[in-house]
Structure formats: C-alpha cells, structure tokens
C-alpha positions in Angstrom: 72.6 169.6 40.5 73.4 173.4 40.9 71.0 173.5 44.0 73.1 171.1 45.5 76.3 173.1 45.1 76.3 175.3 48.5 76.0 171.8 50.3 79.0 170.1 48.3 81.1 172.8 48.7 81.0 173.2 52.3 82.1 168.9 51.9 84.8 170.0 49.2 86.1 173.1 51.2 89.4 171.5 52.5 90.3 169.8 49.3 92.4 171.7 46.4 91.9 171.3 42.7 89.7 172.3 39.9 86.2 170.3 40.8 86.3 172.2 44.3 86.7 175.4 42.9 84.1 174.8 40.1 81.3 173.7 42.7 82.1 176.7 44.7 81.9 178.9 41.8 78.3 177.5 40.9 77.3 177.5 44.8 77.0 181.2 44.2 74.4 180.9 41.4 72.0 179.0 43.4 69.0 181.3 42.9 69.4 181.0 38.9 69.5 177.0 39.1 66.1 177.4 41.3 64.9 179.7 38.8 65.5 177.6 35.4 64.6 174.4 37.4 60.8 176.6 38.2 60.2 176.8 34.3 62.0 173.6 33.3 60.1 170.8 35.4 56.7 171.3 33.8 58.1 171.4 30.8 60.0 168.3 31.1 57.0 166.8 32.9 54.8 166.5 29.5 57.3 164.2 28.5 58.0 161.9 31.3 56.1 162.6 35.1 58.9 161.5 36.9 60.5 165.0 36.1 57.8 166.5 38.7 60.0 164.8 41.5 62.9 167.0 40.4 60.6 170.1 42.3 61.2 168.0 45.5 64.3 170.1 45.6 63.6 173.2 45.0 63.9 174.2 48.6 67.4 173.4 48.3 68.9 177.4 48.2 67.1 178.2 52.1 69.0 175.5 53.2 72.7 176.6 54.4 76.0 174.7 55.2 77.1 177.4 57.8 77.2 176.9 61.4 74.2 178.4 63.4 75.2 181.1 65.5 75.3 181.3 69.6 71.7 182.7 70.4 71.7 186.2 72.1 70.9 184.2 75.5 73.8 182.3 75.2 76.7 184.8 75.3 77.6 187.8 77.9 77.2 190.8 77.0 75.5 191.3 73.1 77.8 192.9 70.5 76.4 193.4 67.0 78.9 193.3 64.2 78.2 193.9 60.8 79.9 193.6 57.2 78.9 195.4 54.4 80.5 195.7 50.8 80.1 198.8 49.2 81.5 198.5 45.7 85.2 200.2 45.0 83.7 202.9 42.9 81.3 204.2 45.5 82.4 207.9 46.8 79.0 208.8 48.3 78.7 207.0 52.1 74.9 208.0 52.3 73.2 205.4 51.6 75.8 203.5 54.3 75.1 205.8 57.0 70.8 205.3 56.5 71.4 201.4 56.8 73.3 201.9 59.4 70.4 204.0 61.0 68.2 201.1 60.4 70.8 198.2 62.0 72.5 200.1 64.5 75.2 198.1 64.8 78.4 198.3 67.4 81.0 197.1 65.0 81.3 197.8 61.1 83.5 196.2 58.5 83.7 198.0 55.7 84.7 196.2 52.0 86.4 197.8 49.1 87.2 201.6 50.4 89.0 203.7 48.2 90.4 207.2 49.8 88.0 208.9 48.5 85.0 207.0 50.6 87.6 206.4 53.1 87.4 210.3 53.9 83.5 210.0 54.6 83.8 207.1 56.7 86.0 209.0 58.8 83.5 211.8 59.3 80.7 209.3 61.1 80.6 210.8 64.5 78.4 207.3 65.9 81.4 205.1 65.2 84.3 207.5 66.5 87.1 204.6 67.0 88.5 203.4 63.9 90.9 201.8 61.7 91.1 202.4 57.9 93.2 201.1 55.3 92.0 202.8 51.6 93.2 201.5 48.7 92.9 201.5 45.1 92.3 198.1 44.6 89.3 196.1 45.9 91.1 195.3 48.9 90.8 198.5 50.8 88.9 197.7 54.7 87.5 199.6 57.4 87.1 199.1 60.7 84.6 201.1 62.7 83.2 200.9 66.4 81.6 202.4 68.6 83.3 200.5 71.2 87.1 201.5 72.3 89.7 199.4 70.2 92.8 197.5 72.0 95.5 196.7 70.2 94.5 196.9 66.6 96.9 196.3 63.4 97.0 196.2 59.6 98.4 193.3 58.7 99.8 192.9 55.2 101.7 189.7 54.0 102.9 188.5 51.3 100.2 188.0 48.0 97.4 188.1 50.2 94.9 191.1 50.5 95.5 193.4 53.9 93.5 192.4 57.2 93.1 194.1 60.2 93.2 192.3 63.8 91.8 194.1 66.3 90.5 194.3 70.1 87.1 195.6 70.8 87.1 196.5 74.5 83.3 196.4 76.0 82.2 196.4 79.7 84.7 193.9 81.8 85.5 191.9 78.7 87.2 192.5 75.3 86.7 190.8 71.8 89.2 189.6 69.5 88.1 190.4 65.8 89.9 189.3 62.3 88.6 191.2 59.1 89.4 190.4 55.5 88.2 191.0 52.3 89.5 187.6 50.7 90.7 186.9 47.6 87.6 186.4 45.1 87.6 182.2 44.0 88.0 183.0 40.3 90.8 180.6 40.1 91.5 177.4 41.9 94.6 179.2 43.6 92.2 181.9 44.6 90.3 179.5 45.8 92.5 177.5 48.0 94.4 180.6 49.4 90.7 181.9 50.5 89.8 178.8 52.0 93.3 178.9 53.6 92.1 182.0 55.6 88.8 180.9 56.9 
C-alpha cells in the first residue's frame, strides 16, 4: 500500500481533508515501504506463496505521477534551471558552488538561506544578477542567474512563506519564473495551502 502512495496522491491532490494529507505524507516514505516489503515477502511467502505476487510491485517508487518535461528539441532556446535546498543552518556555500561546477546551470533557486549564507551567495561572480531574500526561518529564497533579470519582486502575503516572481531575459525572448519554498504538509492546512500554490 505505501508504494502506491506517490500515485494516489497525485489523484487526491485537489481534495482537502485528513486522508489526502496522510497519503501525501507517506508518498514521501516510498523507498522505506520498498525496503520492508524486500525482507517481508519471503518471509511471508513460507507461509502462504501468494505473498510472492506482492514483489510484482516493487517497481512501484521509479514510477512518477509528474508530468514529463518538454525535451530539449522541443523548446527555443535551452535554459537550465535548478533548485537546491541547502538546510537553514548551513553558513558554508562550498559545497554549493562545486555542484554547481558540476551542473552548470543558468538559473539557481536557492531554499532556506539565512543572512549569514545569504552573504556567500552574494559573492558568486558566475551568477552576477540576483535577488535574495534571507531569513531566519526556513523560508529564506535566492534567486540567482546568470542571465539579466526583468522585472523581479519579493512577494510576501499574508500566512504564506515569501516568493519571488521574476523575468529572466535571454537572447530575443524572456522567461517568466515563480519560486517558493512552500509550506512543509505536516498538517492538513499545510497541506491544502501548498497544494493551493502549485
């Protein structure tokens, strides 16, 4: 049942209540349900064979209810946007700046910066345009590029954590991005106001 989670969510995603949160909140265990149903079939098996039918889903966790995205082909000109969380408590922005060696990315959206890694971030000559918003909570964002940026904006309202709505101007064309850290679903209100934003 747990391996199934990720796929009922994504059916349970527009409806409010405690059974919608709940199956989201296991969805995000889905490698531990693979990994007690691994030890638990063969055991179960001795007992009554038709438990070896249960491994018929253990698969389940490479499967994924998101969209597929456009392939490079498909699109204009190739912009590669990444997101990376790195922790409220982190201060040190090495280890961000070797992955981002590695990825090379055009656009970064930075998770849970405080001021003190907010003043790193700041220093990364390869992403010179940027927008941060530090905070002390786990709701402080980044946004850097190495693209120019249009109009770009912290928006803040009203219980909900602070976005920023940008433009990221490339070659003839210009990008409209929306980043968020949203609220964690460890409550069914939680859950429904993240769902709200997405």
């Amino acid at each position: 049942g747990g391996l199934l989670s990720p796929l009922l969510s994504h059916v349970l995603a527009g409806i409010d209540g405690r059974v919608p949160w709940l199956v989201d909140l296991a969805a995000h265990w889905q490698w531990l349900w693979l990994l007690l149903l691994l030890p638990a079939t063969p055991i179960a098996a001795l007992t009554d064979r038709r438990w070896w039918l249960a491994i018929g889903v253990a698969p389940l966790p490479l499967l994924t209810a998101a969209p597929v995205a456009p392939h490079a082909s498909d699109v204009g000109t190739d912009l590669v946007i990444a997101s990376t969380n790195v922790h409220l408590d982190s201060v040190d922005v090495h280890p961000l700046v070797q992955w981002l060696a590695t990825q090379q990315p055009d656009v970064v959206v930075v998770l849970e910066v405080s001021p003190q890694y907010a003043e790193g971030l700041s220093k990364l000559a390869d992403y010179p345009h940027q927008h941060i918003v530090a905070a002390h909570d786990p709701f402080g964002i980044a946004l850097l590029s190495r693209h120019p940026l249009g109009k770009v904006a912290a928006i803040r309202e009203a219980e909900e954590p602070v976005r920023i709505e940008a433009e990221i101007q490339l070659p003839g064309t210009c990008v409209a991005l929306v980043a968020l850290h949203p609220m964690p679903p460890i409550s069914p209100v939680f859950h429904h106001q993240r769902n709200g934003r997405m």
